[in-house]
C-alpha positions in Angstrom: -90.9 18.2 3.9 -89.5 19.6 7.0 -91.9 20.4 9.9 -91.4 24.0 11.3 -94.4 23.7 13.9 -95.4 20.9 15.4 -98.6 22.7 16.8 -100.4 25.2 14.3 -103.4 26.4 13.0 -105.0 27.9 9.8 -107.8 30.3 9.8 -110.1 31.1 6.9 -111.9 34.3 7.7 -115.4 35.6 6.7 -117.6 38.4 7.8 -120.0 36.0 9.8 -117.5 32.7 10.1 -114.4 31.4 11.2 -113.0 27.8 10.0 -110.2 26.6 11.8 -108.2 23.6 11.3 -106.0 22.7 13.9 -102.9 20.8 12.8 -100.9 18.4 15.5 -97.9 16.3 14.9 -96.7 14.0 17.7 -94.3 10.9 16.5 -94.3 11.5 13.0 -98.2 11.2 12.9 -100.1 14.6 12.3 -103.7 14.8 13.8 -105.9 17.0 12.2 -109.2 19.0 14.1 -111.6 21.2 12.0 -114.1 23.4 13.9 -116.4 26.6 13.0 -116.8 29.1 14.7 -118.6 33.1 14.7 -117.1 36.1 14.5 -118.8 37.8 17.7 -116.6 38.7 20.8 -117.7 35.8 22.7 -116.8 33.8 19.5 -113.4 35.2 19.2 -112.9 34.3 22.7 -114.2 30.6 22.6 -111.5 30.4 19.5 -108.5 31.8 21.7 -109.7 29.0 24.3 -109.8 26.1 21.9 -106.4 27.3 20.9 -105.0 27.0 24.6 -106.7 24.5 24.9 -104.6 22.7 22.1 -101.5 24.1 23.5 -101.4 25.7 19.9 -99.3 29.3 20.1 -98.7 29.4 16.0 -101.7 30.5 13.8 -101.7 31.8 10.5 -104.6 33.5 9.0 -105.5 35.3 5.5 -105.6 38.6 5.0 -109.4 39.2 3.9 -110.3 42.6 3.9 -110.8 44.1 7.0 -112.3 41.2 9.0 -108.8 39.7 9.9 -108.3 42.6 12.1 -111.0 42.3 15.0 -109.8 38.1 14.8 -106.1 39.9 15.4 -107.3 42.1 17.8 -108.8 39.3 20.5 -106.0 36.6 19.7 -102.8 38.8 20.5 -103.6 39.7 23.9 -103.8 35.9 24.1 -100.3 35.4 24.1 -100.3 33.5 20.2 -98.0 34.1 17.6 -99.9 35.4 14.9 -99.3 35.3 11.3 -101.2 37.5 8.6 -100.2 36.0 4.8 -100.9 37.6 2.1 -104.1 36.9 0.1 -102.6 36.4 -2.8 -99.8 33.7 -1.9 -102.4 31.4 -0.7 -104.8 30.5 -3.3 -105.2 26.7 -2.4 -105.3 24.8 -6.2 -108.0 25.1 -8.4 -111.0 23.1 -7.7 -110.5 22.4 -4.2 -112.5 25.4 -3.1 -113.9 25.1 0.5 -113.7 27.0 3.6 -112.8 23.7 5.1 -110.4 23.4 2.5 -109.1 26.5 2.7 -108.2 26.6 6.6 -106.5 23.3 6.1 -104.1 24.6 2.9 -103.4 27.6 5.2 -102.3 25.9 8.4 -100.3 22.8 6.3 -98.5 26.0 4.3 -98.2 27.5 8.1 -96.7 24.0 9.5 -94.2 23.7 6.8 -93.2 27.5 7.3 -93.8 28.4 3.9 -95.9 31.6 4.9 -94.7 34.8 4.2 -95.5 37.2 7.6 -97.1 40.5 6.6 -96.2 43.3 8.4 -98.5 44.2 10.9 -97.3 47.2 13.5 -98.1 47.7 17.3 -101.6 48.5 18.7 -100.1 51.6 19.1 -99.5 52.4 15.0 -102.2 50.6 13.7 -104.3 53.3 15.7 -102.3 56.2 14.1 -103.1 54.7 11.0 -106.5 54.8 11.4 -106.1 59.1 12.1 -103.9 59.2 9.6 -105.7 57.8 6.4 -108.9 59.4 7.9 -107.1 63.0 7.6 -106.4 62.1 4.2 -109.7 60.4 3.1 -111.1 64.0 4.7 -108.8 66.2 2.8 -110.1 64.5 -0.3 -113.3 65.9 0.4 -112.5 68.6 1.1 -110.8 69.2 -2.2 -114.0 67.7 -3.8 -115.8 70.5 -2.0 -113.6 73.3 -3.0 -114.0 72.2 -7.0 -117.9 71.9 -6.6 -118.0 76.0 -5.4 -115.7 76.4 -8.1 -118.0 74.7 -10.5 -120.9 76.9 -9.2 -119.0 80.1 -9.0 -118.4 79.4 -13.1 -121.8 78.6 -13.9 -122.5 82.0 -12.5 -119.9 83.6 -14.6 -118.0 84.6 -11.8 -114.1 84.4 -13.1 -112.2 85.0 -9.9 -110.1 82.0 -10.4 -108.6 83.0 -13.3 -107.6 86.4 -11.3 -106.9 84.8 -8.1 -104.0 82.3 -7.6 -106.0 80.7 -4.3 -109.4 81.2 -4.7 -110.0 80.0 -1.1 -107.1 82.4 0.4 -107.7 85.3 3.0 -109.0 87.8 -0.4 -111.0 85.0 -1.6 -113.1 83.8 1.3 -113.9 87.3 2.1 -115.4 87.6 -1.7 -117.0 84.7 -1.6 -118.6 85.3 1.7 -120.2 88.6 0.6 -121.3 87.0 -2.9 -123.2 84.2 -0.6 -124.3 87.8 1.3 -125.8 88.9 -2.0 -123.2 91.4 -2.6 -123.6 92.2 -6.5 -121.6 95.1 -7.0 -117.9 94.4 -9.0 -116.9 97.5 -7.4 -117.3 96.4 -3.9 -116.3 92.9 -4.2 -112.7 94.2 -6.0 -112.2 96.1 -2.9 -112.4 93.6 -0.5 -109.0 92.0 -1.6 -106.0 91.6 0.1 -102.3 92.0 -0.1 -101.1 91.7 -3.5 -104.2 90.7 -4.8 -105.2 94.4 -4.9 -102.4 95.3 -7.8 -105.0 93.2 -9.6 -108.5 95.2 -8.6 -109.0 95.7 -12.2 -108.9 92.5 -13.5 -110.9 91.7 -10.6 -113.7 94.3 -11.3 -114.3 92.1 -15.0 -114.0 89.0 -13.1 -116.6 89.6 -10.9 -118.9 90.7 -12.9 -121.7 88.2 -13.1 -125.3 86.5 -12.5 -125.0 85.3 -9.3 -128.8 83.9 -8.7 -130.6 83.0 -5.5 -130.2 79.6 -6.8 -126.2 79.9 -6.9 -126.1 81.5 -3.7 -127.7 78.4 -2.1 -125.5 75.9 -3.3 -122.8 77.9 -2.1 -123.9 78.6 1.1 -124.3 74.7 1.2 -120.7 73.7 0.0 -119.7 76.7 2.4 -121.0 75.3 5.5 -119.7 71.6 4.1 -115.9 72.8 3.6 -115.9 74.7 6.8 -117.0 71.4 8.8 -114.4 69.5 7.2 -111.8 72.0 7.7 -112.5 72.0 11.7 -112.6 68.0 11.5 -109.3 68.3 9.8 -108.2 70.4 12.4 -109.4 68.0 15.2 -107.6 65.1 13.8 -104.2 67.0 13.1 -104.4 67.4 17.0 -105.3 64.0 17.8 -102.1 62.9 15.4 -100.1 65.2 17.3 -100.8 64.4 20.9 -100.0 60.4 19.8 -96.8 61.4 18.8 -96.0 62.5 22.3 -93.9 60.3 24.9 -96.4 58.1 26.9 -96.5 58.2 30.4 -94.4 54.8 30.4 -91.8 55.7 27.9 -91.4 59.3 29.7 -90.6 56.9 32.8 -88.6 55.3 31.1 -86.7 58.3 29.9 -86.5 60.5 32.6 -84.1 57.7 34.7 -81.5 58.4 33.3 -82.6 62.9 32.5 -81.4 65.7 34.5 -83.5 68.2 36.8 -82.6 70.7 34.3 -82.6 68.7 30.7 -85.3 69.5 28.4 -88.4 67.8 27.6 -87.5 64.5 26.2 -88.8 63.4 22.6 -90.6 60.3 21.9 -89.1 57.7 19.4 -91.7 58.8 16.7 -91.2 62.6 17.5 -87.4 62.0 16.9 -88.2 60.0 13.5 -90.6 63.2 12.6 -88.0 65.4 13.1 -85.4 63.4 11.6 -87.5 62.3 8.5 -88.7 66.3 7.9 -84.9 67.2 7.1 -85.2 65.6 3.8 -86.7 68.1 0.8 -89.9 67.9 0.3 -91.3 66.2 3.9 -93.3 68.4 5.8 -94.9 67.3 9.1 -98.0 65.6 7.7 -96.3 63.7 5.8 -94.1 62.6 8.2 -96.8 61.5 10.4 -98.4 59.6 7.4 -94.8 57.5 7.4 -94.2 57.1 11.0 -97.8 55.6 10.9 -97.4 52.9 7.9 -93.5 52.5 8.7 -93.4 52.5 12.4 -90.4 53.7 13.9 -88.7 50.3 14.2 -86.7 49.8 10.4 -85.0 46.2 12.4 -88.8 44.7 10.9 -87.4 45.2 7.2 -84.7 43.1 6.5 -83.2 45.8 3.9 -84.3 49.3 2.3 -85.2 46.7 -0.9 -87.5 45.5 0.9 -89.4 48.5 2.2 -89.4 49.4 -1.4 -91.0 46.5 -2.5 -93.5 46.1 0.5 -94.3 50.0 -0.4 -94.3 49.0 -4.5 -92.5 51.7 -5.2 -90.0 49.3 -7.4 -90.7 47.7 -10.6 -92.7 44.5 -11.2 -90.5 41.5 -11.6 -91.9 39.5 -14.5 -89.6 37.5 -16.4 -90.2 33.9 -18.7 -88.2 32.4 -21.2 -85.5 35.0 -20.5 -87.8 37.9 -21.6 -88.7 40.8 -19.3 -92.1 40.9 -19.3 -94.3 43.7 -18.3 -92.5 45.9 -15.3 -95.8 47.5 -13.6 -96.0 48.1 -10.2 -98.0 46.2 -7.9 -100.3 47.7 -5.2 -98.4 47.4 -2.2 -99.2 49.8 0.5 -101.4 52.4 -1.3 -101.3 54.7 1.8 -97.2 55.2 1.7 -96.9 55.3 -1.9 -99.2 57.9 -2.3 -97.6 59.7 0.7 -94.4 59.6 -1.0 -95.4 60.4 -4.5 -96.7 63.6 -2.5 -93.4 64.1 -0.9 -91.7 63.3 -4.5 -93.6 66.1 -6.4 -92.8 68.5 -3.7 -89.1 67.4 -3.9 -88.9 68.0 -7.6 -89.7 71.6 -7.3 -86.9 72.4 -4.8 -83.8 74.5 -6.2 -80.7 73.0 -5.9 -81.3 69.4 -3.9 -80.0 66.2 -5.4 -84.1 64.8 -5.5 -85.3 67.6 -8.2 -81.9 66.8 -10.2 -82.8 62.9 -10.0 -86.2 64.1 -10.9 -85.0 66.5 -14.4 -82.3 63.8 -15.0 -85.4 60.8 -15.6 -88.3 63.3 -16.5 -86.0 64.2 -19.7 -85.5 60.5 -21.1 -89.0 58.7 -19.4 -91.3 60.9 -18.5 -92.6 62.7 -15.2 -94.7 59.9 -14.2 -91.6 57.2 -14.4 -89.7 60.2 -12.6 -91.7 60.5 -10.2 -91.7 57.2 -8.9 -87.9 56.8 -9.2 -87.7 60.1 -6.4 -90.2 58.5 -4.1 -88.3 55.5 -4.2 -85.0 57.4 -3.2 -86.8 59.2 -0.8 -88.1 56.2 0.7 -84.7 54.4 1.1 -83.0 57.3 2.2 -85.4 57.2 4.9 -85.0 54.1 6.2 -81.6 54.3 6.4 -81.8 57.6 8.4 -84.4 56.0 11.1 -81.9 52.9 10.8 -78.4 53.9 11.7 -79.9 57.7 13.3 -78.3 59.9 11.1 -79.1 63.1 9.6 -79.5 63.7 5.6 -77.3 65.3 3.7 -77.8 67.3 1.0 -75.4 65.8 -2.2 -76.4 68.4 -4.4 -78.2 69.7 -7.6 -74.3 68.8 -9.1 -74.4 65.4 -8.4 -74.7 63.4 -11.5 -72.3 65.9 -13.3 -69.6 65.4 -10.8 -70.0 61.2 -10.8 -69.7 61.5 -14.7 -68.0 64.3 -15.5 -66.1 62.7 -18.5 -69.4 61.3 -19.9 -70.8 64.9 -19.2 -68.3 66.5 -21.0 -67.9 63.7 -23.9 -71.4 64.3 -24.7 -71.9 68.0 -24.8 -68.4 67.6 -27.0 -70.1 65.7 -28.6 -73.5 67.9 -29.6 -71.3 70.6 -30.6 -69.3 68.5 -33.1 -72.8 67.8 -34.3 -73.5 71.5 -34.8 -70.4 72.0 -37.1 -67.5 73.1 -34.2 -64.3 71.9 -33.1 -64.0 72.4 -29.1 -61.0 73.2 -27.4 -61.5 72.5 -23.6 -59.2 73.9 -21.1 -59.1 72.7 -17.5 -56.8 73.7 -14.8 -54.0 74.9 -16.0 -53.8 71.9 -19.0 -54.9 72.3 -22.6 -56.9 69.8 -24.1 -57.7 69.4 -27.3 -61.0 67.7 -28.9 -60.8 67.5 -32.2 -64.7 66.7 -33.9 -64.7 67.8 -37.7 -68.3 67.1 -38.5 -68.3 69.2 -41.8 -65.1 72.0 -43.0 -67.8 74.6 -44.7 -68.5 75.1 -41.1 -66.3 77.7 -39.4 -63.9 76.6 -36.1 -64.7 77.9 -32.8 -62.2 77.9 -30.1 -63.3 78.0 -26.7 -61.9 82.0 -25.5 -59.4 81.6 -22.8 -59.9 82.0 -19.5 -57.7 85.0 -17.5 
């Protein structure tokens, strides 16, 4: 088998160990070196040494949990080329189970080049990630939060959701914050609504009238305190996500060589992918963020938008034997940007007359909301790649679009129902008359179509 690097090494990581097999060829003859080592900082170091040391610049390791990352993290500023395979295209055959064992299947795989490289972004990304996916992990509990005072405001018969459209909007925080100021009186409450909320004082009057105990007034007052902390932390990291999107003092160098006195701030690569990326239906500025942070702003790293689709698996599974098609489930992929995306999907779907919600109508109708769903975050996905790619803006195709791609099939099948339904259909179209003749049954009565003036 062909030798792709001479000079390599496999590492099988642990939380407390590192085993490393070193793999040399010189003259046809490969010469094999297995040592241990820690996972400390001075550890990490000793490894990057014994590396150099071995004149060894390729090293592949498996992606185990999170310890691979602080292994990454000393070895790249070493100057090696790091590879990160996936866990699952490793598994060394059954019965051969060793750490030993394992480094050595990893760096042979790595010496032959049959390693797959995972993607794995600048410092730089890989710390917007971290903002990113704790803003979300946040904004779960603060969600959680918001359904637990919803769950004691119930318990104390106190209806104001089924009154309210946002329970936790300008009307309803004031409510709730005199109910956790033992405010009793209906009356009173009712009035402290806002906006349009006060056409509804007299629904609101029964809503709020309750038994609102000391007991229920504490766990509010706790889940109060709780969602208010979150919502600051929120805050805090939305403006840590933001000032990383702006130019760093290299790339403004960089940028203002070639500006005038008079030109206007520059943008930063992932500013301009923000702003390029929140043209599309449905993206909004977190969620750009989110994708800047799991994509990057360099598409050159994909070979195709197939391939982002797949690495995000937001495609089917590809299962086949025997010439069957076997189960088509997704896999896991990147949990982060498909979740992202099925976000920016659902929020696409209910936009009036873009070519996402008609995708979305067109699959829902035959497969289901769930199969649609995916289908528009896949589009979405691809049709952001290829923006970032080739720097172009979207355009809108259309709520129409399907009809005008088919429009014989279109018209063949609604012909087609209303044969069904007992008519004959006369279509007339610009000027020409044309005919259809469908005679499902003569006891029902014919229907021309009226002319048009």
């Amino acid at each position: 088998m062909r030798v792709m690097y001479e000079r390599c090494c496999g590492l099988d990581i642990h939380k407390a160990s590192i085993t490393a097999c070193a793999l040399i060829t010189e003259k046809g003859k490969t010469q094999e070196e297995t040592r241990r080592f820690g996972t400390m900082t001075d550890d990490l170091r000793a490894l990057a040494g014994w590396l150099q040391q071995k004149e060894i610049r390729h090293v592949a390791m498996e992606s185990t949990g999170v310890y691979w990352k602080p292994v990454w993290n000393i070895l790249e500023p070493a100057g090696l080329e790091l590879l990160l395979a996936n866990a699952q295209e490793v598994k060394v055959v059954p019965g051969r189970k060793t750490d030993q064992k394992d480094s050595q299947w990893i760096a042979d795989l790595h010496k032959h080049g049959l390693l797959r490289n995972s993607f794995v972004p600048p410092r730089a990304i890989r710390d917007l990630r971290d903002l990113t996916r704790t803003r979300a992990i946040l904004t779960q509990e603060h969600s959680s939060i918001c359904n637990r005072i919803q769950k004691v405001l119930e318990d104390a018969n106190i209806k104001l959701g089924s009154v309210a459209s946002d329970v936790f909007g300008v009307s309803g925080r004031a409510i709730l914050r005199a109910l956790m100021n033992e405010e009793n009186d209906a009356e009173a409450l009712a009035n402290l609504s806002k906006g349009t909320l006060r056409k509804k004082i007299p629904q609101l009057r029964r809503a709020l009238e309750g038994q609102v105990t000391p007991h229920h007034r504490l766990l509010l007052t706790e889940h109060w305190d709780r969602m208010e902390f979150l919502e600051r932390q929120i805050a805090d990291f939305e403006i840590q996500i933001a000032d990383r999107m702006k130019p760093t003092p290299e790339e403004m160098a960089l940028m203002m060589q070639d500006a005038t006195e008079d030109a206007p701030a520059p943008l930063s690569p992932r500013e301009e992918a923000i702003q390029l990326w929140m043209e599309i239906p449905g993206v909004g500025w977190t969620a750009a963020c989110s994708m800047v942070a799991e994509l990057g702003i360099n598409m050159d790293q994909f070979p195709s938008a197939a391939h982002v689709a797949s690495w995000a698996a937001l495609c089917p599974g590809n299962n086949e034997s025997a010439g069957k098609r076997l189960s088509g489930k997704t896999r896991k992929g990147n949990v982060w940007l498909r979740r992202t995306m099925c976000e920016v999907a659902w929020a696409a779907s209910h936009t009036k007359d873009t070519y996402f919600a008609a995708q979305f109508r067109r699959i829902a109708s035959r497969r289901g909301n769930k199969r649609a769903l995916m289908a528009v975050a896949h589009s979405i996905l691809v049709t952001a790649y290829h923006m970032l790619k080739h720097k172009r803006h979207y355009t809108e195709l259309g709520a129409d679009f399907f009809d005008v791609i088919n429009r014989d099939k279109v018209r063949d099948r609604l012909v087609q129902r209303l044969s069904k339904l007992g008519f004959d259909v006369t279509l007339k179209s610009k000027g020409t008359l044309e005919s259809v003749d469908h005679l499902a049954d003569n006891s029902h009565p014919v229907v021309p179509a009226s002319p048009k003036s």
